[in-house]
Each structure stands twice: as structure tokens, then as C-alpha cells.
PASEBA-1860 file (N, C-alpha, C; in nm, 3 decimals):
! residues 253
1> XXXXXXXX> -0.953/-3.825/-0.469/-1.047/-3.753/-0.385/-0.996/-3.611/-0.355 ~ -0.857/-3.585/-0.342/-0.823/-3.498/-0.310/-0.793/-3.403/-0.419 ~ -0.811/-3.456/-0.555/-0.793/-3.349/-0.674/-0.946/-3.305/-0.689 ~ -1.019/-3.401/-0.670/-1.168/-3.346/-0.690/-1.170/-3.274/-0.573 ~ -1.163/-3.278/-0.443/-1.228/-3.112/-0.380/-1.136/-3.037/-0.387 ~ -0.991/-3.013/-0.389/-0.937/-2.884/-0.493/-1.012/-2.832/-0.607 ~ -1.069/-2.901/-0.681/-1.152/-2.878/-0.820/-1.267/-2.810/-0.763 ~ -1.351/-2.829/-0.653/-1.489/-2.798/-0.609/-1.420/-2.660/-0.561
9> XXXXXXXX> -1.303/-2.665/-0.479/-1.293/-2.546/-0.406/-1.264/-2.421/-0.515 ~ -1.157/-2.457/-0.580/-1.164/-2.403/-0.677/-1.239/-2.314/-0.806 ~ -1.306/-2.390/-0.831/-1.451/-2.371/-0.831/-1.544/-2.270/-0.756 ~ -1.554/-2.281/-0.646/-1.637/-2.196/-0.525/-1.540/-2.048/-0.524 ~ -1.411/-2.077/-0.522/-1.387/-1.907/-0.537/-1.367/-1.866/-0.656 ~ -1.353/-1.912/-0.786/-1.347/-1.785/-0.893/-1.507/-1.793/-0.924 ~ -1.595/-1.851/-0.818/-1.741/-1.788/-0.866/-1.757/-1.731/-0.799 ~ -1.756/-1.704/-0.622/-1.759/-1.581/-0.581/-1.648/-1.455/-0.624
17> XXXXXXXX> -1.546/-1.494/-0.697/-1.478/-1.409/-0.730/-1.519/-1.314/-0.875 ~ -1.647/-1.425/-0.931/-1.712/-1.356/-1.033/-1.832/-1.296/-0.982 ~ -1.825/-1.297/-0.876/-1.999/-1.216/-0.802/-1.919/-1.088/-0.797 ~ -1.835/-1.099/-0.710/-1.756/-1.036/-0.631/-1.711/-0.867/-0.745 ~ -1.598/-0.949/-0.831/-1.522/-0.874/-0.918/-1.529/-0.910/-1.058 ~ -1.664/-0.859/-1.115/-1.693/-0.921/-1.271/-1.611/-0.846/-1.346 ~ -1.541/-0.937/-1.438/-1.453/-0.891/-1.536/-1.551/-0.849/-1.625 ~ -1.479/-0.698/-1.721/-1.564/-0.653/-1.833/-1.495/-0.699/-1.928
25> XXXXXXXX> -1.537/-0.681/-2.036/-1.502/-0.739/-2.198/-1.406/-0.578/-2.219 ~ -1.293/-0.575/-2.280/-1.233/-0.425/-2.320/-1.263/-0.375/-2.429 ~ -1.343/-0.429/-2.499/-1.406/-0.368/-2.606/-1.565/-0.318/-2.573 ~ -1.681/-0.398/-2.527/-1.770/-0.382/-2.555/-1.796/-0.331/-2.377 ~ -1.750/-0.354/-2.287/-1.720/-0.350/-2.137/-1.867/-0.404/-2.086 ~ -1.873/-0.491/-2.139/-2.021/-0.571/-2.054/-1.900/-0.658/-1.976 ~ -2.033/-0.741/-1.868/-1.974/-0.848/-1.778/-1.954/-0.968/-1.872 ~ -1.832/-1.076/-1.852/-1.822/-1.152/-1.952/-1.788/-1.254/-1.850
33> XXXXXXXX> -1.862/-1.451/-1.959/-1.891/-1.544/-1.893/-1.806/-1.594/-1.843 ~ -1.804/-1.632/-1.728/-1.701/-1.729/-1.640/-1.544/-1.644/-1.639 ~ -1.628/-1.520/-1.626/-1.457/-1.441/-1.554/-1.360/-1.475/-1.679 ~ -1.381/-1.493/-1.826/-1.346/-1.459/-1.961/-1.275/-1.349/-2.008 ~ -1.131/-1.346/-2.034/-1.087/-1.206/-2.081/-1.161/-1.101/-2.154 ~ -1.253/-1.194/-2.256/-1.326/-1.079/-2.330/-1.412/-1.159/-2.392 ~ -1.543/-1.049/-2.460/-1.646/-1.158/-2.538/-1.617/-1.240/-2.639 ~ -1.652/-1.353/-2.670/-1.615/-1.454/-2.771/-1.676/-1.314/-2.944
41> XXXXXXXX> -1.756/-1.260/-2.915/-1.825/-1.212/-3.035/-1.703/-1.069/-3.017 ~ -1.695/-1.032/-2.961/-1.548/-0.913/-2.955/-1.465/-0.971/-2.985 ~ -1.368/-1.079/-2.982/-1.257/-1.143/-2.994/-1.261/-1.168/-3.137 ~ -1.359/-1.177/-3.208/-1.395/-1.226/-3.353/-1.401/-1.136/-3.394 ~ -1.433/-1.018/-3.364/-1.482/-0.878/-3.509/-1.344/-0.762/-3.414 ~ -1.273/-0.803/-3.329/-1.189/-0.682/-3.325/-1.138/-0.614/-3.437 ~ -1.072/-0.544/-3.408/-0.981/-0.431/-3.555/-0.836/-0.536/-3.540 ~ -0.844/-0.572/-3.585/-0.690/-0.620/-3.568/-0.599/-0.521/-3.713
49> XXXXXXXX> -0.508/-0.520/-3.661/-0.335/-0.478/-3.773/-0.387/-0.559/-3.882 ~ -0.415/-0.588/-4.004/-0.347/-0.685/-4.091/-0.280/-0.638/-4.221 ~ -0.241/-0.788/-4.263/-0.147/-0.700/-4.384/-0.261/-0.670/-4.528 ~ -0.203/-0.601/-4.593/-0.020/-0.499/-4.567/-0.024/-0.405/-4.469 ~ 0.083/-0.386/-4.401/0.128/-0.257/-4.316/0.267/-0.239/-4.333 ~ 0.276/-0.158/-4.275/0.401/-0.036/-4.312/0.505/-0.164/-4.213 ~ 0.648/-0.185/-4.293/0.758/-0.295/-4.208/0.858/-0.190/-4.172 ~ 0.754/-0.052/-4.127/0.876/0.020/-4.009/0.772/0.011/-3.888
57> XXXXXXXX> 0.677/0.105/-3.933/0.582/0.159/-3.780/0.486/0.048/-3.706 ~ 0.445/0.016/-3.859/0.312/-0.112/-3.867/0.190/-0.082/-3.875 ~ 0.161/0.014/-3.898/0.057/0.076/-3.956/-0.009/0.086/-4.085 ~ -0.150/0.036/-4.099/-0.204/-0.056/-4.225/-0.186/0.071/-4.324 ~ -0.160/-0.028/-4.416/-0.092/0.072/-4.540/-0.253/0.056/-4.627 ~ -0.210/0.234/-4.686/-0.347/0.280/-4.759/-0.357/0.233/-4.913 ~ -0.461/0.249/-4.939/-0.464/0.139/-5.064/-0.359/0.229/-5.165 ~ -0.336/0.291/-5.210/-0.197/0.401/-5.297/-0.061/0.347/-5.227
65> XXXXXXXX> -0.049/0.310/-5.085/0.086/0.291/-5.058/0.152/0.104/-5.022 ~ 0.017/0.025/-5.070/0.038/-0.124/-5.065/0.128/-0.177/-5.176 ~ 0.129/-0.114/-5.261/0.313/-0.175/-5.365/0.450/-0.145/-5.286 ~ 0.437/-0.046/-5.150/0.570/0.011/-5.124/0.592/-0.097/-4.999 ~ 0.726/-0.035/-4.919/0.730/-0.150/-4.825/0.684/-0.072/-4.712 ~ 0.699/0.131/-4.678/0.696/0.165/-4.571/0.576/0.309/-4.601 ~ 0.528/0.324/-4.532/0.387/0.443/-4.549/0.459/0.556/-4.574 ~ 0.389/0.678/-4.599/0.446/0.780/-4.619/0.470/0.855/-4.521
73> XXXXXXXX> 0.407/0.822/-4.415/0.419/0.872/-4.272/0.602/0.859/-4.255 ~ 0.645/0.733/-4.278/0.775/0.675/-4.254/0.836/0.729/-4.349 ~ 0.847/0.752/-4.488/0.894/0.791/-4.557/0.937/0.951/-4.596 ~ 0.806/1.015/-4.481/0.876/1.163/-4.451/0.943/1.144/-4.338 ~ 0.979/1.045/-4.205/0.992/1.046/-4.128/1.060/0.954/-4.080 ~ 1.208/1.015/-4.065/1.331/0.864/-4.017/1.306/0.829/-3.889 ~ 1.256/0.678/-3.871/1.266/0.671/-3.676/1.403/0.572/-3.621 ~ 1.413/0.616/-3.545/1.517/0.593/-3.439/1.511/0.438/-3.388
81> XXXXXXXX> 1.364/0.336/-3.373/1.372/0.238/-3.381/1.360/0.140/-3.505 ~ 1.394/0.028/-3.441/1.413/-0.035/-3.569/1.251/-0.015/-3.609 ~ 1.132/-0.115/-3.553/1.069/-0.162/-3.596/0.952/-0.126/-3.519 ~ 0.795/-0.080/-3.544/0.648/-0.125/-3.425/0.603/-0.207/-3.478 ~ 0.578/-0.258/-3.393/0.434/-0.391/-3.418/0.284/-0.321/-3.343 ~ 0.218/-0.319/-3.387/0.113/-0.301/-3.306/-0.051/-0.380/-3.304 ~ -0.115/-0.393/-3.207/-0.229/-0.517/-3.226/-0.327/-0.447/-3.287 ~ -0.422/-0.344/-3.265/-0.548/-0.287/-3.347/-0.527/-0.186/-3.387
89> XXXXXXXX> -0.593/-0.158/-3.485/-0.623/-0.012/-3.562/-0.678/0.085/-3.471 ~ -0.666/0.159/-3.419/-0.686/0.268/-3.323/-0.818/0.332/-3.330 ~ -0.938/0.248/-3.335/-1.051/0.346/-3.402/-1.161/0.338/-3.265 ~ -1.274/0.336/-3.288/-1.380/0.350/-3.182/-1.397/0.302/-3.093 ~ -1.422/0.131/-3.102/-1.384/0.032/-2.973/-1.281/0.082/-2.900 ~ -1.189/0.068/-2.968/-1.041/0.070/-2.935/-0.988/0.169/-2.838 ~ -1.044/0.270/-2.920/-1.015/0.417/-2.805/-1.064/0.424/-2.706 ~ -1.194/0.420/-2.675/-1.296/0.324/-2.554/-1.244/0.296/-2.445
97> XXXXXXXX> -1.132/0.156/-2.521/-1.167/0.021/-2.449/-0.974/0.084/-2.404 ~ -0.911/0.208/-2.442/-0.799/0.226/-2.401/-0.783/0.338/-2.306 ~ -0.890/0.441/-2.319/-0.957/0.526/-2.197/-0.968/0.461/-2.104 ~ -1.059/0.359/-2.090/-1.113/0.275/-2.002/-0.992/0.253/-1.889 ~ -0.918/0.198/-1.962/-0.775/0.091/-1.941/-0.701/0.216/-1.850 ~ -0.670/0.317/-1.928/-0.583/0.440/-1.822/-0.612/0.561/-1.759 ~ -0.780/0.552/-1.746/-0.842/0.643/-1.678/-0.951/0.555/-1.613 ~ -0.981/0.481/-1.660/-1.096/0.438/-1.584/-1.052/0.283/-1.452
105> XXXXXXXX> -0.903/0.267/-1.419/-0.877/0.169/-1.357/-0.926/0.051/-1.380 ~ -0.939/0.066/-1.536/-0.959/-0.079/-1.583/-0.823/-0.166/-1.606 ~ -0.757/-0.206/-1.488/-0.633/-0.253/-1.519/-0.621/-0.402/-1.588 ~ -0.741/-0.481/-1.593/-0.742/-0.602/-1.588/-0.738/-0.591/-1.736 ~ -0.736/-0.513/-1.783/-0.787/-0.540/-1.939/-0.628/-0.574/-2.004 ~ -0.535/-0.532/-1.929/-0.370/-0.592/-1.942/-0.355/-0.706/-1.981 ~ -0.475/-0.812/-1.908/-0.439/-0.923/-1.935/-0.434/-0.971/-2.069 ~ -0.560/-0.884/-2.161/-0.641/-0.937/-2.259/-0.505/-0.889/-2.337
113> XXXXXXXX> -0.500/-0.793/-2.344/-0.359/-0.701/-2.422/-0.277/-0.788/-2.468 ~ -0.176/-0.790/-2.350/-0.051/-0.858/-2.356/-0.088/-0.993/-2.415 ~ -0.141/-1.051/-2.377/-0.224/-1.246/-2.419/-0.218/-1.226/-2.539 ~ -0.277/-1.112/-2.626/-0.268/-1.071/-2.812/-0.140/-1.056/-2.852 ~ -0.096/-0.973/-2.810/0.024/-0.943/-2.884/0.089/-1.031/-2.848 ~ 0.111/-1.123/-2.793/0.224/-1.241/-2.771/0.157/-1.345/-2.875 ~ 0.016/-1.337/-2.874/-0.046/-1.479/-2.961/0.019/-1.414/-3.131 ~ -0.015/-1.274/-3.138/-0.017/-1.252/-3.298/0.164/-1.237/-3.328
121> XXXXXXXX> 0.236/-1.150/-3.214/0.352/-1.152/-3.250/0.484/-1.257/-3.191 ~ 0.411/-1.375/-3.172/0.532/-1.444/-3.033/0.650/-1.489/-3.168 ~ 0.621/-1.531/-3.278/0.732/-1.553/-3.388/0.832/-1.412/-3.415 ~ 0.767/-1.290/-3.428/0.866/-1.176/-3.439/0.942/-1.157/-3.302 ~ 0.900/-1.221/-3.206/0.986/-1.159/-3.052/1.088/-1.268/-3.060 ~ 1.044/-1.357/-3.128/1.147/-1.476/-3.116/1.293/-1.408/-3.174 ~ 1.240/-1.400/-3.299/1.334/-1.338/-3.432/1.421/-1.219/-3.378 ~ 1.378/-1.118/-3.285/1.442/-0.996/-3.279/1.534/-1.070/-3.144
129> XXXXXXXX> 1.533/-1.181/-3.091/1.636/-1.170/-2.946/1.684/-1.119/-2.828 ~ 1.524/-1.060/-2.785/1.549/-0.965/-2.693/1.629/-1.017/-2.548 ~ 1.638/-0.915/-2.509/1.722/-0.892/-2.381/1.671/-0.792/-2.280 ~ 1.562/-0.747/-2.297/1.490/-0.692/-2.184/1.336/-0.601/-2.232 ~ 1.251/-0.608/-2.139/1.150/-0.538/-2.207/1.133/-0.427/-2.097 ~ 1.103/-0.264/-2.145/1.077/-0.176/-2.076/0.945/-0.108/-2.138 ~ 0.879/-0.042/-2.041/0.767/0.019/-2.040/0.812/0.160/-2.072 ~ 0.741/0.250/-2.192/0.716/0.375/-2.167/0.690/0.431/-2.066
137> XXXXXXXX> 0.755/0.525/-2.004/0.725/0.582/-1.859/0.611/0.681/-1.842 ~ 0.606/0.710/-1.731/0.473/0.815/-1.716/0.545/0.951/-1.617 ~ 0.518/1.063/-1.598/0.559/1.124/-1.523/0.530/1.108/-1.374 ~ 0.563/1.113/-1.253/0.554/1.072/-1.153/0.412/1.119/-1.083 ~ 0.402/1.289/-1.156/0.299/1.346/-1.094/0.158/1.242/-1.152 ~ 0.160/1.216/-1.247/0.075/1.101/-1.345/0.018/1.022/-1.317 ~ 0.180/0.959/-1.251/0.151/0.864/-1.169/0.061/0.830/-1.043 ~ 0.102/0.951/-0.980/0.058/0.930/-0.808/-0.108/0.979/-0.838
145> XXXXXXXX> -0.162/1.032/-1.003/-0.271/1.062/-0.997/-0.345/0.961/-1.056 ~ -0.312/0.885/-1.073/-0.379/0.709/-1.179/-0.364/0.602/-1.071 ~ -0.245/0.643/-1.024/-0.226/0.500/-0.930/-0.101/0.383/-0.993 ~ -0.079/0.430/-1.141/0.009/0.295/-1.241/0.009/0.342/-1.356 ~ 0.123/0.288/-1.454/0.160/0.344/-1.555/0.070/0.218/-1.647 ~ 0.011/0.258/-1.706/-0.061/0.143/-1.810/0.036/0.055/-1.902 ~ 0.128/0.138/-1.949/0.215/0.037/-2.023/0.286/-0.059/-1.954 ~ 0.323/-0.032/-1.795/0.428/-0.116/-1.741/0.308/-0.231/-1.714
153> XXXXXXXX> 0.172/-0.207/-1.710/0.136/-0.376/-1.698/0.122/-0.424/-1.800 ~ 0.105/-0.390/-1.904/0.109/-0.450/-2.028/0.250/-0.500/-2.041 ~ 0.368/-0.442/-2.026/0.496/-0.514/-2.038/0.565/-0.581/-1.918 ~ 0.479/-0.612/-1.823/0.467/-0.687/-1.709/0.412/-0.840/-1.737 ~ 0.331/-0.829/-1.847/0.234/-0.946/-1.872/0.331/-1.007/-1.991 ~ 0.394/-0.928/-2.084/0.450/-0.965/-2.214/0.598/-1.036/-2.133 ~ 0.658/-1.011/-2.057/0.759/-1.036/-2.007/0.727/-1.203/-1.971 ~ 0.640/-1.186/-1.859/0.584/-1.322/-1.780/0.559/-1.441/-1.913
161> XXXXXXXX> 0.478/-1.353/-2.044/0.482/-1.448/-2.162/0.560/-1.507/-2.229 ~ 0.649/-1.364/-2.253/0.798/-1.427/-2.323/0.891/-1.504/-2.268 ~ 0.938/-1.465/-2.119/1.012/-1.509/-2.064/1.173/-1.429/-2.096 ~ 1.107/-1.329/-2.103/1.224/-1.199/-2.127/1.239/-1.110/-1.984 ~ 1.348/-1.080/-1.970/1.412/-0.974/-1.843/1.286/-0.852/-1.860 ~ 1.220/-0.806/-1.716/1.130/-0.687/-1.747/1.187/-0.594/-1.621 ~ 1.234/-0.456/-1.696/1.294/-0.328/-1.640/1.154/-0.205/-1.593 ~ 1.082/-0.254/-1.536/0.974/-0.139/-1.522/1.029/0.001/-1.517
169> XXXXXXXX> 1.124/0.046/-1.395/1.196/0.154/-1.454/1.279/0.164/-1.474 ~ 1.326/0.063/-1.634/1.434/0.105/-1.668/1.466/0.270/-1.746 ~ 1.380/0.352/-1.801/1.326/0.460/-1.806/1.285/0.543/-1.746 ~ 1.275/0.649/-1.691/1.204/0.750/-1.642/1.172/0.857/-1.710 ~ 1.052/0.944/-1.677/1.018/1.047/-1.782/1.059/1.171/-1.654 ~ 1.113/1.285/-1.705/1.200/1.387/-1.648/1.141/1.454/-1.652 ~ 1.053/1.506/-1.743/0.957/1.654/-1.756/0.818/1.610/-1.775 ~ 0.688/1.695/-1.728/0.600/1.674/-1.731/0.498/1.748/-1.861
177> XXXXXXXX> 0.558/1.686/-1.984/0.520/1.753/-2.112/0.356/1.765/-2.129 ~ 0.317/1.874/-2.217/0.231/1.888/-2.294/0.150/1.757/-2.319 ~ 0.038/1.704/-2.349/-0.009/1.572/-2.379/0.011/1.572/-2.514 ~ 0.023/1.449/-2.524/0.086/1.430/-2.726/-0.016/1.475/-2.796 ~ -0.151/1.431/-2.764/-0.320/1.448/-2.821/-0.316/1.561/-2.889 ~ -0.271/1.662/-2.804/-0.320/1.828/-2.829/-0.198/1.863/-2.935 ~ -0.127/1.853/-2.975/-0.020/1.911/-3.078/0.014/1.807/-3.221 ~ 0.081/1.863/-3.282/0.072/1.797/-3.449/0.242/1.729/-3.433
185> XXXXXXXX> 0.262/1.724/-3.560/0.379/1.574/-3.578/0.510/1.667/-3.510 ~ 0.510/1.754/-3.591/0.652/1.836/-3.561/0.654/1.882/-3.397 ~ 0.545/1.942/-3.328/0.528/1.958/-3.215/0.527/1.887/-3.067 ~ 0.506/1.762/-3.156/0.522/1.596/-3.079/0.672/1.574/-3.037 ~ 0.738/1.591/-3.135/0.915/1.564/-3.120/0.987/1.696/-3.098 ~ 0.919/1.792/-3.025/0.971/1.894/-2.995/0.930/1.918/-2.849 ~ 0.821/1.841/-2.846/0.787/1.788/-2.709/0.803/1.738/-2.616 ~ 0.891/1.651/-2.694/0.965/1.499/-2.617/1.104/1.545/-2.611
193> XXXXXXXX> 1.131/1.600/-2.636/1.326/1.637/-2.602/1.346/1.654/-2.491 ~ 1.426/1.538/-2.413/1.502/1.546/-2.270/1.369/1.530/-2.172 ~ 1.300/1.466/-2.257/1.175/1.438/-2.126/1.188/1.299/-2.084 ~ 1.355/1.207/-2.154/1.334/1.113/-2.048/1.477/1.083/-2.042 ~ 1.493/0.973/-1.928/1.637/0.928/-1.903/1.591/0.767/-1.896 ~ 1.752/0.745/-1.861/1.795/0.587/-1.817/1.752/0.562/-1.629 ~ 1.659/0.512/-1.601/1.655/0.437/-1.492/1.724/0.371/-1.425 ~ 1.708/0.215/-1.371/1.754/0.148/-1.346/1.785/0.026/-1.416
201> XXXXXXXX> 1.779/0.080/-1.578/1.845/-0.036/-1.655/1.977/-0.114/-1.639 ~ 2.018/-0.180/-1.626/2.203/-0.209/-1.591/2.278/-0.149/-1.749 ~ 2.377/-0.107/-1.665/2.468/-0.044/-1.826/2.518/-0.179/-1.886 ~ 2.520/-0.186/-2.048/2.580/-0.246/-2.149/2.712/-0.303/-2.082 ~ 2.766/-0.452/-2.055/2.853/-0.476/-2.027/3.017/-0.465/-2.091 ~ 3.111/-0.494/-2.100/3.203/-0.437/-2.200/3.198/-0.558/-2.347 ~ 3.210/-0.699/-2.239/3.167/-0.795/-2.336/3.022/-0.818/-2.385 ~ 2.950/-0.739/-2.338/2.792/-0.733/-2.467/2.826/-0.667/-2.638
209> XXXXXXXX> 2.839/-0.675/-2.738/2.852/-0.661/-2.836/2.721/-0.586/-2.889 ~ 2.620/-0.679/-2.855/2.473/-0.617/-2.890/2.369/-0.605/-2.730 ~ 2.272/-0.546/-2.754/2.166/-0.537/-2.671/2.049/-0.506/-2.737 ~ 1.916/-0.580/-2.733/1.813/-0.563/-2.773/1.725/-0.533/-2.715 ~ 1.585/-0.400/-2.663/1.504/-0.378/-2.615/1.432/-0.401/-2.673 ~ 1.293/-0.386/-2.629/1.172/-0.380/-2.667/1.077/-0.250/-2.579 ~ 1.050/-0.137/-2.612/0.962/-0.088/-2.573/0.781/-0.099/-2.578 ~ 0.755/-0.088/-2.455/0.588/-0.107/-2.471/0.510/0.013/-2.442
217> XXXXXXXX> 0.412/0.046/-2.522/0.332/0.159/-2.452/0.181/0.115/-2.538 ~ 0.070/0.248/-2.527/-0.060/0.182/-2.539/-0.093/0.217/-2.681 ~ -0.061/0.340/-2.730/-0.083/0.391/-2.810/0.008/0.442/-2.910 ~ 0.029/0.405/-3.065/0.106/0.474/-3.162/0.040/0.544/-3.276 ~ 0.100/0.666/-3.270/0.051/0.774/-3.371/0.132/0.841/-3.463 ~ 0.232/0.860/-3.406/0.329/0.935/-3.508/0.482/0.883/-3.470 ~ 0.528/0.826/-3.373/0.651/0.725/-3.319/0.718/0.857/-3.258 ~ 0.701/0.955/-3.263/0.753/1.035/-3.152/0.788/0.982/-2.997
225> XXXXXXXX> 0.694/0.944/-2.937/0.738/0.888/-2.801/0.857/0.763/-2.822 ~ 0.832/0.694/-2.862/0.938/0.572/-2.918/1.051/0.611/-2.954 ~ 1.058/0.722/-3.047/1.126/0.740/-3.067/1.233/0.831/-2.996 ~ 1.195/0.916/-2.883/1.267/0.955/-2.794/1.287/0.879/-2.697 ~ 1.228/0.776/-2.657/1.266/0.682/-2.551/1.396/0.614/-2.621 ~ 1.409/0.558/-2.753/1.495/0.491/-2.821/1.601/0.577/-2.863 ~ 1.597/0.728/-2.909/1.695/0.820/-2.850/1.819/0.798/-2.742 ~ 1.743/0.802/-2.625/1.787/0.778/-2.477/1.870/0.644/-2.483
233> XXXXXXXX> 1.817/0.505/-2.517/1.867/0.373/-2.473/1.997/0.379/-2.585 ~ 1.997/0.456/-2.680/2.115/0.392/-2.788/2.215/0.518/-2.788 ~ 2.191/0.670/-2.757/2.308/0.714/-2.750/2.354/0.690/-2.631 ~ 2.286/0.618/-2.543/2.364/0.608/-2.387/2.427/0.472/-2.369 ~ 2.406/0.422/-2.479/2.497/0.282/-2.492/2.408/0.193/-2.415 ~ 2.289/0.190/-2.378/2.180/0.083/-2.269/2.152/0.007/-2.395 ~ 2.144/0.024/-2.508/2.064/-0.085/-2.599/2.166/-0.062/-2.750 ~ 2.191/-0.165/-2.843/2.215/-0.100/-2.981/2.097/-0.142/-3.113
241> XXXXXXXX> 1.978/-0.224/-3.056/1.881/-0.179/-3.143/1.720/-0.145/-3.046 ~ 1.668/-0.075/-3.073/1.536/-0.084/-3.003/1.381/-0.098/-3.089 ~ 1.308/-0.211/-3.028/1.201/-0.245/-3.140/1.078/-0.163/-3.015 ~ 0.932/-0.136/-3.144/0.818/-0.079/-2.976/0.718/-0.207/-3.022 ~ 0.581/-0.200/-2.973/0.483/-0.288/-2.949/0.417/-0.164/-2.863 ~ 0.286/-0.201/-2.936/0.139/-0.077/-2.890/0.055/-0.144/-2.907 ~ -0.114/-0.136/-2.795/-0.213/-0.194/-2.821/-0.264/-0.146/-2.927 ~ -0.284/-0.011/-2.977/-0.374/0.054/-3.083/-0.262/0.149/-3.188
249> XXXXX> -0.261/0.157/-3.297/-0.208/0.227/-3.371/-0.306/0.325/-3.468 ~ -0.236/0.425/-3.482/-0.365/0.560/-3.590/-0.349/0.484/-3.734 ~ -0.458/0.534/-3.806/-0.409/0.517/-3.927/-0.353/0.614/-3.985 ~ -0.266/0.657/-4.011/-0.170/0.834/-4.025/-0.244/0.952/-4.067 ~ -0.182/1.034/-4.114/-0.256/1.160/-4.105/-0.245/1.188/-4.240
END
């Protein structure tokens, strides 16, 4: 008797909680049934990554570069982490449904995020052995004008999934750069120099041998940001390999 009216009550608030606060779909942003991460017909035709892609950045390889192992993007361009994974191809929905997410206080859409990339990549997080997950940082002024850094809930949610250590600021961003959007590849990593530090990560112990991060952020285009965050964690001795994870990736230039 007493599991059935828990069940009724239960019941009674995530339906006023769906009057109340209707979840949108992050792709298509209609209201979706029974307070549902996202539409069953969105969940089926998303952009997803698939193979082949590039086994540095992860970015779907163009039909000329599917015999190789890494795009040409990578191949003009040494990065500093090991490895990205990333969940969709960066195209119309996507961009949308990632505006939405860090301008439009669509925070809930974190949930849908993180829930993917743990379903498509939970075998590669296994494999790499992490030891802590940190968020790409935001500048403070950024901050206090959004309200939250979009990546730290996305690696707020991946943490709770994995069951990995989560450093929200184990990072901080130091300068309040140029937006990546507006400038080209070379201008990107000329951008990012000394625009971030070590937080409140704990330093490398003497007996740690290795340390594995994982960086999270929303968007990958050219691994510039990653790659200066991963800069930071490995000449400062905080990490000795660093892997990223992004909701949307470009297809290169």
C-alpha cells in the first residue's frame, strides 16, 4: 500500500512538474512527452560522429581521407592531446540546439548530452583510465553574464555517469580572449596563449607515475582550446596524458 501511494504521489509531481517546467527536445525544442530528454523521432535522425573518423580529433573523415587513419586537419596539425571523441557533426540542429544550451539557459539539455556520450563512448572511458574529469573554463566576466559555464554541466553529468573524480575548477581561464568564431586556425592558437591556468586541481603526487584527464567542452573545431587547456595540465605536471569529449564537432575546413 505504501509503494503504491509513493507511486501516485510520485506521479502527481513530475506532472505538475511537466505543467509547470516543460522540458524541450535539444534538437527540435518542442515540448516533449512525459518530461522525455528528447523526441523519440530526434533521437533517431540525429547527426551522430560515425565511422570513419579521424583516431586523433574524431572528426568524420572525407571521402579522399577514409584509407588514412588521421584527417588532414591533424596531419597539418600536431595536438597536444592524446585523443577527441565527439557526439554530432556540428551542423544545423546542432548549432541550434547548442546556442540554445549557452545562451538561451537551456541548461537541461546537459542531461540529454552527457546521457550520449557516456551511452556511445562508456567502452573508450573505460579503456583510457581516467582520474579526473575537468570542464573547459569560461572567463569569469562570462560567467557572471550566463549565470554557468556550459561545459562544467555537461562534465558534471559525465562524472555522476562514470563515476570519475569531477574538478569543476580545476582550470581557470586568465584572459578574456577574442571569441574563437571570429578568427581562423592560426589565430585561434595565438589566441589561447596563457589564457588559462591550474585551479584547484590537486598537484600530481610523487608516487603517481601517471595521471589521466579528460577535458569537456561543447564545441570542436580546430582543437585549439584543448589544446591549450592540455598545454597547461602536462607542462605543469597536473596530468601526463589528456583526452577531450565535445557535444558537436566541424567538419574541417
Amino acid at each position: 500500500m505504501k509503494k503504491q501511494t509513493y507511486e501516485v504521489i510520485k506521479g502527481g509531481m513530475e506532472y505538475f512538474v511537466d505543467l509547470l517546467y516543460p522540458r524541450r527536445c535539444p534538437l527540435c525544442q518542442t515540448i516533449t512527452k512525459n518530461h522525455a530528454l528528447v523526441c523519440e523521432d530526434c533521437e533517431k535522425d540525429a547527426p551522430y560522429v560515425l565511422q570513419p573518423y579521424c583516431m586523433k580529433c574524431g572528426k568524420p573523415m572525407r571521402k579522399e581521407e577514409e584509407t588514412k587513419e588521421y584527417c588532414f586537419d591533424c596531419i597539418k596539425q600536431e595536438h597536444v592531446f592524446e585523443r577527441n571523441y565527439s557526439l554530432f557533426v556540428y551542423e544545423t540542429r546542432v548549432k541550434q540546439s547548442i546556442y540554445q544550451f549557452k545562451y538561451h539557459n537551456k541548461r537541461e539539455f546537459a542531461d540529454w548530452y552527457a546521457k550520449k556520450l557516456f551511452e556511445r563512448y562508456q567502452k573508450e572511458v573505460e579503456r583510457m583510465q581516467l582520474d579526473g574529469i575537468v570542464p573547459v573554463p569560461i572567463h569569469k566576466k562570462k560567467r557572471r553574464q550566463r549565470g554557468y559555464n556550459q561545459a562544467e554541466l555537461i562534465s558534471r553529468q559525465l562524472s555522476n555517469l562514470c563515476k570519475i573524480p569531477h574538478y569543476p575548477k580545476g582550470l581557470i581561464r586568465t584572459l578574456e580572449t577574442v571569441p574563437q568564431k571570429e578568427l581562423n586556425n592560426k589565430q585561434r592558437y595565438q589566441n589561447l596563449r596563457q589564457a588559462f591556468s591550474i585551479g584547484t586541481l590537486p598537484p600530481m603526487e610523487q608516487k603517481e607515475q601517471e595521471r589521466t584527464i579528460l577535458l569537456v567542452d561543447d564545441i570542436y573545431t580546430t582543437g585549439a582550446t584543448l589544446d591549450a587547456c592540455a598545454t597547461v595540465l602536462l607542462e605543469q605536471r597536473y596530468a601526463t596524458k589528456v583526452y577531450g569529449c565535445t557535444i558537436g564537432i566541424s567538419k574541417g575546413f
